[in-house]
Structure formats: structure tokens, C-alpha cells
N, C-alpha and C positions, 0 to 999 in steps of 0.2 A: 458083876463088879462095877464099881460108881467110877468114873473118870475122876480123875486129880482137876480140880481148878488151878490155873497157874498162879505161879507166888506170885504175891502183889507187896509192894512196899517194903517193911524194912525186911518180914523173909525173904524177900527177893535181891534185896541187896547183901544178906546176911549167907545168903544161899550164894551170889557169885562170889563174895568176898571169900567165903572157902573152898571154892572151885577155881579162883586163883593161885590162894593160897597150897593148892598140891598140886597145882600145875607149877606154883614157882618151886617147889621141894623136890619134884621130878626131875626139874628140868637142873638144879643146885647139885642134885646127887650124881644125873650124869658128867654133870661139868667136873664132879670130884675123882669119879671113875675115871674121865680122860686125861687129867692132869696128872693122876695115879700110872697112867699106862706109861703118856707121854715121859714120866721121872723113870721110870722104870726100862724103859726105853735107850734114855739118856746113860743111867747108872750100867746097864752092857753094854755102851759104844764106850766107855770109859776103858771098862774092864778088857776091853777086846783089845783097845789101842795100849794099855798095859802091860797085857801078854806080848803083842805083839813088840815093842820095845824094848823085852825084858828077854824074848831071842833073839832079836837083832843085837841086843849088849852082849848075850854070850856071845853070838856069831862073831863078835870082832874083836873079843878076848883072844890073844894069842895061848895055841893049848898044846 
């Protein structure tokens, strides 16, 4: 098997330019997943503080 000569010129720049390019999309898509967790997160500290509320309002219904 013949060894690769290293890219020179513009494969070389055309080569990092897309090895940027899915290092930036990796790292976009995790940032989408965390921002996803973190809402999600958010949306049951809501819900939880909702319920909770919502027996403490019966609790102080006279019954």
C-alpha cells in the first residue's frame, strides 16, 4: 500500500475547511440537545411548583 502524500494547497485548505465545518455542526447540535434538556428541565420545575400550589389552594379551602 503507497503512503498518502499530505494535502498541499487548496486540498489542504479545502480539507480543514470541512473538518471545521463538522467540528462546528457537532458541536451546534450539542449545544441544541442542552438547551433542549435545560427547557425541559425548566418546563417540570414549573409543573411541580403548579401542583404544588394547586394543594396548598385546596389545603386552605375551608371544607
Amino acid at each position: 500500500m503507497a503512503e498518502k502524500k499530505p494535502l498541499r494547497g487548496e486540498a489542504a485548505y479545502r480539507a480543514q475547511r470541512e473538518a471545521i465545518a463538522k467540528a462546528n455542526e457537532a458541536a451546534s447540535a450539542a449545544a441544541t440537545r442542552h438547551r433542549a434538556e435545560k427547557q425541559a428541565d425548566a418546563v417540570k420545575q414549573i409543573a411541580r411548583e403548579d401542583k404544588r400550589d394547586a394543594q396548598a389552594a385546596r389545603k386552605g379551602w375551608p371544607g
